[in-house]
C-alpha positions, 0 to 999 in steps of 0.5 A: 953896464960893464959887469964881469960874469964872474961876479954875476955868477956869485950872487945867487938868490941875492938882488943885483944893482947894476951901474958901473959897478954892482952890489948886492941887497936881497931876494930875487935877482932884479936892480937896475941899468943905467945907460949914457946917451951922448951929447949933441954938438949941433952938427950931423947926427949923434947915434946912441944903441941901448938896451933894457935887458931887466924885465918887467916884473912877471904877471904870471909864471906857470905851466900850461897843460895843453896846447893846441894851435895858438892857444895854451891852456893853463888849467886850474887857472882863471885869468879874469881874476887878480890880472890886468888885462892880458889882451891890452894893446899899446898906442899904435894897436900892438899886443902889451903883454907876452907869453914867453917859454922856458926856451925863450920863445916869446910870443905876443897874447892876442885874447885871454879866456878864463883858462885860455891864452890866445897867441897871435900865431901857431906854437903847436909845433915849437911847443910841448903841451905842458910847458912852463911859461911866464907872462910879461908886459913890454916895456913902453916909451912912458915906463923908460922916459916918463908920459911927458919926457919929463926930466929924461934928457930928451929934446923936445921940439914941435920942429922935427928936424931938431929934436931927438928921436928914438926908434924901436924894432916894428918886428917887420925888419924896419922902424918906428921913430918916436920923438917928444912934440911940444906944441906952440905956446899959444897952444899952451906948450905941452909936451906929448910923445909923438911917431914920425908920420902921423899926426903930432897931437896924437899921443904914443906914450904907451908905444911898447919897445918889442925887443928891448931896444933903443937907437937914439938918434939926436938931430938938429942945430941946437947942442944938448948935454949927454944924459943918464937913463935907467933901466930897473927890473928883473934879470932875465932867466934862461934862454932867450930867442930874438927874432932877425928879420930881413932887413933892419933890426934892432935886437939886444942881447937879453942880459945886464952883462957884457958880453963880445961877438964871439960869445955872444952866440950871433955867429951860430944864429945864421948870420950870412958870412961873405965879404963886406958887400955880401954878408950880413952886418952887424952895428954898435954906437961909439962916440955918436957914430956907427961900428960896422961888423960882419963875418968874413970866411978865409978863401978855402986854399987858406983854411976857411976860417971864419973871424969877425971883421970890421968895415974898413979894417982888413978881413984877416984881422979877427975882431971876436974879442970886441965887447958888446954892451948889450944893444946892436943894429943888424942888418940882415939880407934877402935869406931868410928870418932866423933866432938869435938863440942865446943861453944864459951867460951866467949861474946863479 
């Protein structure tokens, strides 16, 4: 996923297909991500942060004509006709499809009229009447890893402690831990998805992945090869708005480009800047492990500069520089949910 924006920004109107290289084809910009996730030795755990930045094609783009509340209307349009159903719901009851604005605010649909887009909140406030939308499905564990798993790479085991789990935000500042179940042989041996906590048999392949996120964390005594999985669909437009809760996120940034954490514009979010106990940490996966940042201030009788620092390296030792492939883990203490707003990296 090492994609130079200069290259990104020459390709205007054109398709774009992303590996470690990138080529042109033809029409919109969409293509394809493909991701390393690293072996496992059969000792500790091998920890492994992605992201899906290409989108699920667009169900629907438009503008509404007014929004009152939670609900947008879009006149001239009848949803019952020619779209699938936007009040879907995934395995464990979440909406599947989403409203997202022009400034990227993304905004889960709770009930569709003829005209009407019922959300699950109150956007009166952060949304102008008439507003151009666009409406999406998340993606889902079967869209990335297949119903079964397949031929992902994953693990598969009816042992929990020596499978591979994969864990997507809850949007509540913690986890849900998905893992691929085999039943004994004597029960026949099939493979279904299943969620750490509730019955194995129970079937969470249409679980959606809210923020475009995966921590895959290979566990157990059994060594496994390092695989290869791909994410294909459209670039993202625009900006875009990631939620950050208290407590354990898992947010991504919204493009198939590099990117550092000096521009990756998490600094400006509202990130809590402190010492290496107080402020707010930001992780990244290399070699199977964890990389700790945070943002540290100089004392004011030095200037009151304010750097990336890493744990374990000194504080003055600016890491702004260090490179981001798209997908961190942030760690976020008792003062409040923010955005991380970010703008469009690139020109098409």
């Amino acid at each position: 996923m090492n994609i130079p924006q200069k290259t990104l920004s020459l390709l205007a109107g054109a398709s774009l297909l992303f590996s470690s290289s990138l080529s042109a084809v033809e029409t919109d910009p969409v293509g394809y991500v493909s991701q390393d996730v690293p072996a496992h030795g059969g000792t500790g755990s091998t920890l492994s942060l992605h992201s899906l930045p290409l989108k699920d094609t667009k169900v629907f783009a438009g503008s509404t004509s007014d929004v009152t509340g939670a609900v947008l209307t879009v006149a001239g349009t009848d949803f019952s006709t020619g779209y699938p159903d936007l009040a879907a719901v995934d395995a464990n009851s979440n909406s599947l499809y989403y409203v997202e604005t022009s400034d990227g605010l993304r905004v889960d649909i709770s009930s569709v009229g003829t005209s009407d887009i019922t959300l699950v909140e109150d956007v009166e406030a952060a949304v102008a009447d008439v507003t151009s939308i666009i409406i999406r499905k998340y993606w889902t564990l079967e869209d990335v890893f297949g119903s079964t798993g397949g031929d992902s790479g994953l693990r598969a085991s009816g042992d929990i402690s020596d499978v591979d789990l994969v864990l997507v935000a809850d949007n509540a500042g913690g986890f849900e831990q998905y893992y691929l179940n085999q039943a004994p042989v004597f029960l026949g041996g099939a493979i279904n998805w299943a969620q750490v906590g509730q019955a194995s048999s129970a079937n969470k392949a249409t679980a959606r992945i809210p923020e475009g996120t995966l921590l895959i964390v290979r566990i157990g005594s059994t060594s496994r090869d390092a695989f290869t999985f791909t994410n294909a669909g459209e670039v993202k437009l625009g900006a875009d708005k990631s939620p950050v809760y208290e407590g354990i996120n898992l947010v991504s940034f919204a493009y198939p480009v590099d990117t550092t954490l000096a521009t990756s514009g998490l600094q400006s979010s509202g990130l809590t800047v402190g010492d290496v106990s107080s402020a707010d940490k930001v992780l990244v996966t290399e070699n199977g492990s964890f990389r700790t940042y945070y943002l540290y201030q100089a004392p004011l009788f030095l200037g009151g500069a304010i750097n990336w620092a890493e744990v374990g390296q000194a504080a003055t030792d600016d890491k702004g520089n260090d490179v981001l492939t798209g997908a961190v883990l942030v760690l976020r203490g008792a003062a409040g949910d923010i955005n991380w707003e970010q703008a469009q990296p690139f020109t098409l």
